[in-house]
OpenMM code with the backbone's topology and positions (N, CA, C; nanometers):
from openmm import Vec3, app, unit

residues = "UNK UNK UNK UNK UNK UNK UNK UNK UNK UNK UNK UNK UNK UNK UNK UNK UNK UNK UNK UNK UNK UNK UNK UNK UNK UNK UNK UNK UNK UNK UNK UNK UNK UNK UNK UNK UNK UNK UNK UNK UNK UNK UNK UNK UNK UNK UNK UNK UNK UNK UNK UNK UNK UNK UNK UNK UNK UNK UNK UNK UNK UNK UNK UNK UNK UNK UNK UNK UNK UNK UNK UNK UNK UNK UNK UNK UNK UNK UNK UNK UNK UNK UNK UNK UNK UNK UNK UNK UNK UNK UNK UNK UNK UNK UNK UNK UNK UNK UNK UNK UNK UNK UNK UNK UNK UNK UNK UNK UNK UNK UNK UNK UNK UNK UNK UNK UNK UNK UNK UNK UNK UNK UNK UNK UNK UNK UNK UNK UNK UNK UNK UNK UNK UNK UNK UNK UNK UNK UNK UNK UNK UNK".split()
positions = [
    Vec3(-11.6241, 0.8758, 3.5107),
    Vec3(-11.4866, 0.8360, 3.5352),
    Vec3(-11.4178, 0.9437, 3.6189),
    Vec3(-11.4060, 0.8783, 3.6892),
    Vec3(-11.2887, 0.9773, 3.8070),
    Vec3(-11.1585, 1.0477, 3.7404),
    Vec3(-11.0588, 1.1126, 3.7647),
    Vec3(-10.8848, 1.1680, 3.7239),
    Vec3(-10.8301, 1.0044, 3.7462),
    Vec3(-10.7651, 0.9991, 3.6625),
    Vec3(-10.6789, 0.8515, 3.6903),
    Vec3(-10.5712, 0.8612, 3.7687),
    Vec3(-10.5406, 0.7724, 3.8503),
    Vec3(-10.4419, 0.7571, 3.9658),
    Vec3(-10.3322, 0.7758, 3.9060),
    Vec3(-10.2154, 0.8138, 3.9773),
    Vec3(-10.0773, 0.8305, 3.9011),
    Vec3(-10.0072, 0.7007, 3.8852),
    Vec3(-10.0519, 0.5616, 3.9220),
    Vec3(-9.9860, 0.4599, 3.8914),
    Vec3(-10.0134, 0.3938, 3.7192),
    Vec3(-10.1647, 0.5036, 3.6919),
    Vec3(-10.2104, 0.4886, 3.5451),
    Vec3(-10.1612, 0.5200, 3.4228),
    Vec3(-10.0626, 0.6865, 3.5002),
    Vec3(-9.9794, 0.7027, 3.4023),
    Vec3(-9.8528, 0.6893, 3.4048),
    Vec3(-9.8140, 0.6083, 3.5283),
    Vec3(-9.6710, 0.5012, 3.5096),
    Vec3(-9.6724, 0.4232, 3.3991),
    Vec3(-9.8060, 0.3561, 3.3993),
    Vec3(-9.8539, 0.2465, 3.3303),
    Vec3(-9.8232, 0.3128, 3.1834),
    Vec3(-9.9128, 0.3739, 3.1410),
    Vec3(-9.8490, 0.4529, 3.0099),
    Vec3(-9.7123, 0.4689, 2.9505),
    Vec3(-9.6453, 0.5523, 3.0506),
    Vec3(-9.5187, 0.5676, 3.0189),
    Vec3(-9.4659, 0.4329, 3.0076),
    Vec3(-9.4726, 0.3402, 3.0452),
    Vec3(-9.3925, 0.2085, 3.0669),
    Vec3(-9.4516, 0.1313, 2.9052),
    Vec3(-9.5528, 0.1612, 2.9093),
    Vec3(-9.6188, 0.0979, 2.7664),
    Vec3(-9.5023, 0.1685, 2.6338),
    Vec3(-9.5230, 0.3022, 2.6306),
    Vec3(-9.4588, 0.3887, 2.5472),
    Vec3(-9.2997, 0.3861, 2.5376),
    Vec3(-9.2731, 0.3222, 2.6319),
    Vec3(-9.1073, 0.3302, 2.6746),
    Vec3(-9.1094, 0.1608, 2.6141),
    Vec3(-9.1552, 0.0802, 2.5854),
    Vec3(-9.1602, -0.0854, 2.5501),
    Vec3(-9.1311, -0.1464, 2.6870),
    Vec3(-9.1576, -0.1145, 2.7755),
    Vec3(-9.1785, -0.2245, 2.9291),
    Vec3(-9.3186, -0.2610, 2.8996),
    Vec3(-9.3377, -0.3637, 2.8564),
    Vec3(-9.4488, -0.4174, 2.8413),
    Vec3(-9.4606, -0.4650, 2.9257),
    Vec3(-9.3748, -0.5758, 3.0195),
    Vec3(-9.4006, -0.6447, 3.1098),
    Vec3(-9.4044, -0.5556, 3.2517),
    Vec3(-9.3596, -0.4498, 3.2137),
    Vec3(-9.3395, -0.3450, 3.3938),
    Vec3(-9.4973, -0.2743, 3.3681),
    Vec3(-9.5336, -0.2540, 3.2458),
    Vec3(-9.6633, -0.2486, 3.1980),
    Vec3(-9.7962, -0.2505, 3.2897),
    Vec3(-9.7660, -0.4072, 3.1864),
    Vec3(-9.8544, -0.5280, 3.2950),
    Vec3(-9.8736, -0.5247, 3.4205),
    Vec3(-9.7525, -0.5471, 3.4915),
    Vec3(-9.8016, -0.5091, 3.6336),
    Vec3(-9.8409, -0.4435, 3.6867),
    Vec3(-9.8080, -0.2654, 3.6176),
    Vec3(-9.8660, -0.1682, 3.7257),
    Vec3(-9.9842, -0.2082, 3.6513),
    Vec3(-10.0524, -0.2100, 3.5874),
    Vec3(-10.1879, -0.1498, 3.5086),
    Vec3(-10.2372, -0.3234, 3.5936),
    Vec3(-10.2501, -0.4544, 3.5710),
    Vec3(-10.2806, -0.5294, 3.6581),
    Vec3(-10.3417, -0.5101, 3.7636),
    Vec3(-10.2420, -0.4294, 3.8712),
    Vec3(-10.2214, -0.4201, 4.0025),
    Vec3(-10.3983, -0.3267, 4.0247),
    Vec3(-10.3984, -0.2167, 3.9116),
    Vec3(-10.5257, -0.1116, 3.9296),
    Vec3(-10.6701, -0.1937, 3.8855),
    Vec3(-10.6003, -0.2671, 3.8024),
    Vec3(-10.7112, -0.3292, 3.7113),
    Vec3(-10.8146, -0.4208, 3.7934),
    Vec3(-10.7458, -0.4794, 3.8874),
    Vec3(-10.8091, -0.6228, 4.0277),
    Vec3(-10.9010, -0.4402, 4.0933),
    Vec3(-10.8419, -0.3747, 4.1591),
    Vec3(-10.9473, -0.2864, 4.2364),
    Vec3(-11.0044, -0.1413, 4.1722),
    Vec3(-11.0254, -0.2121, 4.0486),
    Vec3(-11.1001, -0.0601, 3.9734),
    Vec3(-11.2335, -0.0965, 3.9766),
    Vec3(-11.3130, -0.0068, 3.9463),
    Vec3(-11.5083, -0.0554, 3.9019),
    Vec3(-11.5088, -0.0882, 3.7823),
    Vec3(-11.6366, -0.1582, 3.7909),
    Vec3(-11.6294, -0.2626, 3.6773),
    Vec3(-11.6184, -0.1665, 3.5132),
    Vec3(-11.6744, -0.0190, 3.5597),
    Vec3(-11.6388, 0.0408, 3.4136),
    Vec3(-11.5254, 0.0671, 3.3248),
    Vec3(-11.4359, 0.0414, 3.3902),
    Vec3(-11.3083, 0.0741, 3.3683),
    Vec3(-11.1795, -0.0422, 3.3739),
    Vec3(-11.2121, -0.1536, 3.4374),
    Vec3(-11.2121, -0.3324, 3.4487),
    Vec3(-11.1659, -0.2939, 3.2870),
    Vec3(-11.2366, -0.3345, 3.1977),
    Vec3(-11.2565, -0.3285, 3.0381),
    Vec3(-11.1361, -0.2777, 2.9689),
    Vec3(-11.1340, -0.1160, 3.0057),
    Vec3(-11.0330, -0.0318, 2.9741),
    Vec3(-10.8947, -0.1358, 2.9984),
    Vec3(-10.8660, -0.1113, 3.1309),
    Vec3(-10.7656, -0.1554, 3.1568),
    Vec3(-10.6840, -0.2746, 3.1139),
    Vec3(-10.8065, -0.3731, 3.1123),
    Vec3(-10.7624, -0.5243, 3.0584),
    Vec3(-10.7201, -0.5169, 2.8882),
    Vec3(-10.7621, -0.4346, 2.8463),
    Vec3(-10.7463, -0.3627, 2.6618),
    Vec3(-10.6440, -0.3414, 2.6724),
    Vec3(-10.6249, -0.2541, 2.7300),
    Vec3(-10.4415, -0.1754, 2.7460),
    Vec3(-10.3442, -0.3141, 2.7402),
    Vec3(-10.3767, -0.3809, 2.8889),
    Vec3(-10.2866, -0.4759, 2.9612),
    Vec3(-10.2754, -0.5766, 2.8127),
    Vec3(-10.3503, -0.6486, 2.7775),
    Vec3(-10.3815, -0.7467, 2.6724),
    Vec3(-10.2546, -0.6535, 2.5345),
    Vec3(-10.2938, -0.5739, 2.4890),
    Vec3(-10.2252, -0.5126, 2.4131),
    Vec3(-10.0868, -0.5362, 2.4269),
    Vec3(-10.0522, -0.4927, 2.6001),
    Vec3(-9.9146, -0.4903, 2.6130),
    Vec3(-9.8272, -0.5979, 2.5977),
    Vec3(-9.9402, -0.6950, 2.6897),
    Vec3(-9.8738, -0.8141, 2.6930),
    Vec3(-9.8643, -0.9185, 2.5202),
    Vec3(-9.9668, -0.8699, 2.4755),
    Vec3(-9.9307, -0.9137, 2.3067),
    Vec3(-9.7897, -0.8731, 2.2435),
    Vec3(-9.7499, -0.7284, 2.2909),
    Vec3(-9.6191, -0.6960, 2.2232),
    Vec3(-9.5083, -0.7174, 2.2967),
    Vec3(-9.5401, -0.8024, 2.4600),
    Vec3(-9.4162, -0.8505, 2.4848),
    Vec3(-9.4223, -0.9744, 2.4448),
    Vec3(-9.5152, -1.0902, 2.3886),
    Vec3(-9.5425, -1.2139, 2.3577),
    Vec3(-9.4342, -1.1988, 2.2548),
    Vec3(-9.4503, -1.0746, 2.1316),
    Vec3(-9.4283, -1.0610, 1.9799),
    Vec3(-9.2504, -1.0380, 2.0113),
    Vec3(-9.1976, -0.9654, 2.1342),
    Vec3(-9.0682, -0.9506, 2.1806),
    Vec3(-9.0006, -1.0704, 2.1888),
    Vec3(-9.0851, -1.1896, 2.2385),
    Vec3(-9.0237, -1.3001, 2.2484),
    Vec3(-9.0165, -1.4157, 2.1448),
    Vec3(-9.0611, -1.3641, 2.0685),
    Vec3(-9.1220, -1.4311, 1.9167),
    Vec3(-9.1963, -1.4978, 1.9418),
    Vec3(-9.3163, -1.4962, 2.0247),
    Vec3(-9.4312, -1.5822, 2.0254),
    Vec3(-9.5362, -1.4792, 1.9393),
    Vec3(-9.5387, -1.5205, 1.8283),
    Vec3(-9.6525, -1.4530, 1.7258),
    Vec3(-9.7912, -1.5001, 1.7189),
    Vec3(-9.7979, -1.6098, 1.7998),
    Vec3(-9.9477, -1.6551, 1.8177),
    Vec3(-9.9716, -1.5997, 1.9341),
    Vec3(-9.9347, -1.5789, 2.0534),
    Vec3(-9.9586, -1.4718, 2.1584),
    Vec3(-9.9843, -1.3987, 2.1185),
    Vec3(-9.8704, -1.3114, 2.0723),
    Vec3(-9.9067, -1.1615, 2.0160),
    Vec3(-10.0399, -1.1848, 1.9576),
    Vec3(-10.0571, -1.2240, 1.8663),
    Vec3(-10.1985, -1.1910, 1.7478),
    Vec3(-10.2837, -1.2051, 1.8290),
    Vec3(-10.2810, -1.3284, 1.9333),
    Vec3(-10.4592, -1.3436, 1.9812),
    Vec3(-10.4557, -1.2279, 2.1392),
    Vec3(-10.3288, -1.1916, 2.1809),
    Vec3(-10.3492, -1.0877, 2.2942),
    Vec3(-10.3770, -0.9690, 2.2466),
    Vec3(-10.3231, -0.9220, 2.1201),
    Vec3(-10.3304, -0.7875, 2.0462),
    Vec3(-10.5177, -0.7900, 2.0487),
    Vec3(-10.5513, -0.9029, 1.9390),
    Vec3(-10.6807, -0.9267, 1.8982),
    Vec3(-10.7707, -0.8940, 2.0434),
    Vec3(-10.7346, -0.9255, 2.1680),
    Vec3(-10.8580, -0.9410, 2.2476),
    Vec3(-10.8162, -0.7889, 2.2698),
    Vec3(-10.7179, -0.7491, 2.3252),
    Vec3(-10.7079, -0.6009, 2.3489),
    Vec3(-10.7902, -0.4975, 2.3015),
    Vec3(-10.8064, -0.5545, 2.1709),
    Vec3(-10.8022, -0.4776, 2.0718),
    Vec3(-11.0325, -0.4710, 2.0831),
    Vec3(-11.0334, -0.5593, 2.1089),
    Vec3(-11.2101, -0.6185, 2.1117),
    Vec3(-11.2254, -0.5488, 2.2165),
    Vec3(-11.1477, -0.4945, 2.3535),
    Vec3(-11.2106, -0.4583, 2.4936),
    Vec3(-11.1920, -0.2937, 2.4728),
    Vec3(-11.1434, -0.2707, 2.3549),
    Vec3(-11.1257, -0.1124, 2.3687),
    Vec3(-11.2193, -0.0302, 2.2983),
    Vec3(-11.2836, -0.1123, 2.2416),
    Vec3(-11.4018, -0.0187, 2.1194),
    Vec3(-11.5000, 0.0281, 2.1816),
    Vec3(-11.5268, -0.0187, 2.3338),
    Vec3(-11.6029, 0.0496, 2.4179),
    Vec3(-11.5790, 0.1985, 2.4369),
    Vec3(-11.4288, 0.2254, 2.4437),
    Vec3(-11.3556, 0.3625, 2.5276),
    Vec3(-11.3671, 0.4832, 2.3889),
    Vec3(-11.3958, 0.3930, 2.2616),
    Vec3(-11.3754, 0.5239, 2.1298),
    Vec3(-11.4217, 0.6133, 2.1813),
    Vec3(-11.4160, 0.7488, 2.1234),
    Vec3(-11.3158, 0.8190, 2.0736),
    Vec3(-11.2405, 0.8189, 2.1466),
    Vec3(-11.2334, 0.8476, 2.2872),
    Vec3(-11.1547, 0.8703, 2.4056),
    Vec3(-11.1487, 0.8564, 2.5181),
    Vec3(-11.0605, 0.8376, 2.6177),
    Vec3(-11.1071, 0.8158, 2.7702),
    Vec3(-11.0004, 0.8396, 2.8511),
    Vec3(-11.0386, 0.8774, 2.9644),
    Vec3(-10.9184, 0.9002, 3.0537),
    Vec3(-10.8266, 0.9728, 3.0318),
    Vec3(-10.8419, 1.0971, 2.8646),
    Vec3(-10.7623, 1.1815, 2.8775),
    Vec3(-10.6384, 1.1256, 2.7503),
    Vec3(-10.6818, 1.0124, 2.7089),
    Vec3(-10.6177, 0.9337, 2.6088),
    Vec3(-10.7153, 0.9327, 2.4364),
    Vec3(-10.5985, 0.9049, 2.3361),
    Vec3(-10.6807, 0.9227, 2.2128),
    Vec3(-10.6835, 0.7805, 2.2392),
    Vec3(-10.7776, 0.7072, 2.2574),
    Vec3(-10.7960, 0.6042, 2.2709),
    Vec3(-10.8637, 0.5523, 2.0805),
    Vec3(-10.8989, 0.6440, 1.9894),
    Vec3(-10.9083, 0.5933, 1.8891),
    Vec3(-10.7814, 0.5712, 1.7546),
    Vec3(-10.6798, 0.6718, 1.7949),
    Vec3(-10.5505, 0.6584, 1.7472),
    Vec3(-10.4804, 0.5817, 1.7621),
    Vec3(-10.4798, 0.4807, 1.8938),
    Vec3(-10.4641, 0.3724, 1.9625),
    Vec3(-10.4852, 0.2541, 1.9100),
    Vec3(-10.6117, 0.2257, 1.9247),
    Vec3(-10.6859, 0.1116, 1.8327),
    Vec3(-10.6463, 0.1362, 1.7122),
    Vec3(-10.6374, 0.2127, 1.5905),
    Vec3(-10.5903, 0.2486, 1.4907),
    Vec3(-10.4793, 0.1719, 1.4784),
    Vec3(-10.3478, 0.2438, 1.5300),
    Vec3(-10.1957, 0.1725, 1.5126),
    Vec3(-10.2140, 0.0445, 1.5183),
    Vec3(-10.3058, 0.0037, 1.6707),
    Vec3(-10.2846, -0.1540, 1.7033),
    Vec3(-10.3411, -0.2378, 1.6102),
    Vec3(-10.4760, -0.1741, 1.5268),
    Vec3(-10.4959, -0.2658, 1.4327),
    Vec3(-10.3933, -0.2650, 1.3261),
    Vec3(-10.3470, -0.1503, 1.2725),
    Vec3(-10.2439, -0.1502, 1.1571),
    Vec3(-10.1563, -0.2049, 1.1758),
    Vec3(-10.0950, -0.2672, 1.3400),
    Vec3(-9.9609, -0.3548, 1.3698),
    Vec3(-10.0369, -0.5055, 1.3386),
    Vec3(-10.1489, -0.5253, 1.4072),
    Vec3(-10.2382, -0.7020, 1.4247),
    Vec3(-10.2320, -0.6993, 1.2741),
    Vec3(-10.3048, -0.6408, 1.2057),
    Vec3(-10.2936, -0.6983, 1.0507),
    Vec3(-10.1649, -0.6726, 0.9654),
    Vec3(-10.0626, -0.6259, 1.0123),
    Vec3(-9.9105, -0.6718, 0.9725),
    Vec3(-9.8903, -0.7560, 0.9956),
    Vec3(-9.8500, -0.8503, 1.1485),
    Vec3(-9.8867, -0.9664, 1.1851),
    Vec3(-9.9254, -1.0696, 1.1437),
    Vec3(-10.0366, -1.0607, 1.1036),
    Vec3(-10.1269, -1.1569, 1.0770),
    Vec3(-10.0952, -1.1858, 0.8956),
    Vec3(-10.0791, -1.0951, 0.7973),
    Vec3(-10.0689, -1.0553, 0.6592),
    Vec3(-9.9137, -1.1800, 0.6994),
    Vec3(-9.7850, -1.1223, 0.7483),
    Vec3(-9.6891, -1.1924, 0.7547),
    Vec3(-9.6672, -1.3295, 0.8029),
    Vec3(-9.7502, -1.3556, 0.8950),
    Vec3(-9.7704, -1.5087, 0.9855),
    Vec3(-9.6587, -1.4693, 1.0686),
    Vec3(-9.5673, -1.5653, 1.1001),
    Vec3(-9.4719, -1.6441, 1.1859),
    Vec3(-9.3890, -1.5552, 1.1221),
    Vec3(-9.3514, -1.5156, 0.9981),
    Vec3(-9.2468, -1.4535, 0.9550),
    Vec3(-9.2295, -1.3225, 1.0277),
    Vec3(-9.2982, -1.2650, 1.0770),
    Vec3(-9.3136, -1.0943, 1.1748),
    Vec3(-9.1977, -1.1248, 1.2557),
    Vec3(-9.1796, -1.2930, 1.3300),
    Vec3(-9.1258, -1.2316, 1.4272),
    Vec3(-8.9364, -1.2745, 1.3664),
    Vec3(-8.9248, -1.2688, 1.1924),
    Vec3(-8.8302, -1.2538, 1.1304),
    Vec3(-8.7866, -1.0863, 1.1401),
    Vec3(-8.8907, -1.0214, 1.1300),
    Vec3(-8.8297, -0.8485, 1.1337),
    Vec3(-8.8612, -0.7587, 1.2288),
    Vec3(-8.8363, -0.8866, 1.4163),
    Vec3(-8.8353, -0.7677, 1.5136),
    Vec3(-8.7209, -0.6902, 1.5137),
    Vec3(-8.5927, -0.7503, 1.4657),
    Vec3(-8.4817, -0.6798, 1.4617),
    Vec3(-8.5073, -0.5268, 1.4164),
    Vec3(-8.5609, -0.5143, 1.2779),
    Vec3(-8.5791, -0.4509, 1.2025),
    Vec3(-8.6403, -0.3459, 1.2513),
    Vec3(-8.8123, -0.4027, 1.2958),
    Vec3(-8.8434, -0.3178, 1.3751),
    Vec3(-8.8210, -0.2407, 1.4979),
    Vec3(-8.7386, -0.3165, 1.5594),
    Vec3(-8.7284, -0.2112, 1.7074),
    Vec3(-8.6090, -0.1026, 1.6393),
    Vec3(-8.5294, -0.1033, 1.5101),
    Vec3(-8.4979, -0.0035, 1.4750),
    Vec3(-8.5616, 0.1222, 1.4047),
    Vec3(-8.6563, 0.0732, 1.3884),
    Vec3(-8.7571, 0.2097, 1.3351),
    Vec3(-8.8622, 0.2563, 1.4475),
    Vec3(-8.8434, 0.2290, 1.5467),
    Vec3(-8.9049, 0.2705, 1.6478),
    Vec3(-8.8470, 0.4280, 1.6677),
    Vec3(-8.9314, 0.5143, 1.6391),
    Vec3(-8.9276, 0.6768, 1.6218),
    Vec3(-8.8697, 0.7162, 1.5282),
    Vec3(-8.8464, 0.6068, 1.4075),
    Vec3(-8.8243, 0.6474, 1.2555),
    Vec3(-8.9232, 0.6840, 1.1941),
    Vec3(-8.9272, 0.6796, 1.0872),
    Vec3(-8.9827, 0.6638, 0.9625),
    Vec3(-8.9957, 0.5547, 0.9258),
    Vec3(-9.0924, 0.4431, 0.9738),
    Vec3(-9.1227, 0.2885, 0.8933),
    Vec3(-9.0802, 0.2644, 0.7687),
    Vec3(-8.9902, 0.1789, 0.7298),
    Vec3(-9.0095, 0.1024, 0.6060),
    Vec3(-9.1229, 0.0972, 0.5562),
    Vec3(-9.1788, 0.0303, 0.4503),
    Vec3(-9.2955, -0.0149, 0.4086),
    Vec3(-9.3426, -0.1879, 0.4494),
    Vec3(-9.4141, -0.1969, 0.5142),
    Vec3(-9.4173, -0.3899, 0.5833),
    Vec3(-9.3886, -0.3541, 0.7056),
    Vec3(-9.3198, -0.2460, 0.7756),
    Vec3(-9.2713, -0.2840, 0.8462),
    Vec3(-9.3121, -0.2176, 1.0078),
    Vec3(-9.4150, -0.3231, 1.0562),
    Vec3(-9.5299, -0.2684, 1.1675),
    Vec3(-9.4469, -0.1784, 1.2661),
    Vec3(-9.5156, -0.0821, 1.3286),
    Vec3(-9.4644, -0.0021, 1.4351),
    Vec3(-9.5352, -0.0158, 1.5312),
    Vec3(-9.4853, 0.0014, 1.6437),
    Vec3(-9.5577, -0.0116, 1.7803),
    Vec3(-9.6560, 0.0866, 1.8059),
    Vec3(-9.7787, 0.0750, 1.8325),
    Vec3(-9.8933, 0.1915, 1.8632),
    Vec3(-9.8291, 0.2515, 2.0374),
    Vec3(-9.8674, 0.3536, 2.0324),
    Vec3(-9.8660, 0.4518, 2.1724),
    Vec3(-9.9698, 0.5138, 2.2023),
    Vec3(-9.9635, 0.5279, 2.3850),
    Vec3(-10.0579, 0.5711, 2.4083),
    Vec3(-10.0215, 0.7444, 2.4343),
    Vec3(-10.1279, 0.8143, 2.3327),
    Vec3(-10.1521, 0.9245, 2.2958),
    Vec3(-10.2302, 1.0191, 2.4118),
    Vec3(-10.1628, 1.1371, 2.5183),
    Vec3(-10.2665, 1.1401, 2.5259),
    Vec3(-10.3261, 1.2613, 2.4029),
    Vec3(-10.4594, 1.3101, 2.4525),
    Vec3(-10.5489, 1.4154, 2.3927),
    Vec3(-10.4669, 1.4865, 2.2820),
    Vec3(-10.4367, 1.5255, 2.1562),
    Vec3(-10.3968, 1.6205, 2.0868),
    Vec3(-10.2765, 1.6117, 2.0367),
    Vec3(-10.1841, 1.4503, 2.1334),
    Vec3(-10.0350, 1.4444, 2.0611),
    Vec3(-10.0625, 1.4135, 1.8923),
    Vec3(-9.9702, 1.4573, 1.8220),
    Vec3(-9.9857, 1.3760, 1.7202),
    Vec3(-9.9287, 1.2212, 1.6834),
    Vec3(-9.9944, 1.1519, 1.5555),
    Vec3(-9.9922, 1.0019, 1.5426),
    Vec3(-9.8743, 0.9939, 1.4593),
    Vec3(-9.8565, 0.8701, 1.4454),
    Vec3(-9.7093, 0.9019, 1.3506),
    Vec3(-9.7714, 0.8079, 1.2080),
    Vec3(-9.9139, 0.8514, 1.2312),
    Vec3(-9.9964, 0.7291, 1.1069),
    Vec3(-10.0222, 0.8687, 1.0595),
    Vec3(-10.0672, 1.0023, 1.1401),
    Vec3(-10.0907, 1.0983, 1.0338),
    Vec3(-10.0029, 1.1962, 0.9096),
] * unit.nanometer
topology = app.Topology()
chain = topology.addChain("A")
for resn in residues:
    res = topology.addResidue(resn, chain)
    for name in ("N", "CA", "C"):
        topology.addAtom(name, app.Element.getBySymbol(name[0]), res)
């Protein structure tokens, strides 16, 4: 794997900031002319993102099955890649998909809720958005 382009870690920041959809596009845009090793990566990320803007709009069957595939294209990248904890990652995102999923349709009763604990201290139930970490930040699961 090559240094990642700086539109990669637009892409990041935009994930981490909740532009899911400004996300999408940059990471998209790399994703059509990357090699096929990294194709994978990217579409994980993108899928992810676009699950938690599905879950923004209260589409909770989006969310679950975009989270879910995201979530299937990244187990390639464990422990890490590109300079990212890519296993702290998968971590949160599963601990958000099976909040989700545990709640049904009702999740997208406590986005309110949630986008207020975004850099709190979670309630208990009450899923938090995964970030992308890079190398050594700490998790807010530890």
């Amino acid at each position: 794997m090559e240094s990642m382009p700086p539109e990669f870690w637009q892409g990041v920041d935009q994930f981490n900031q909740h532009q899911f959809y400004a996300c999408h596009d940059t990471l998209e845009a790399l994703w059509m002319e990357a090699p096929q090793t990294e194709k994978r990566f990217y579409q994980g990320i993108l899928q992810v993102a676009v699950g938690l803007y599905h879950f923004g709009n209260h589409n909770w069957r989006g969310a679950v099955i975009s989270i879910g595939e995201g979530l299937g294209r990244l187990q390639t990248y464990l422990p890490d890649y590109a300079g990212l904890d890519i296993e702290t990652f998968v971590m949160e995102t599963h601990h958000l998909l099976k909040a989700l999923q545990a709640q049904g349709a009702d999740a997208i009763a406590h986005l309110d809720q949630q986008m207020t604990q975004i850099g709190a201290v979670p309630e208990e139930n009450v899923p938090t958005f995964p970030v992308l970490r890079r190398l050594g930040e700490p998790s807010v699961l530890e």
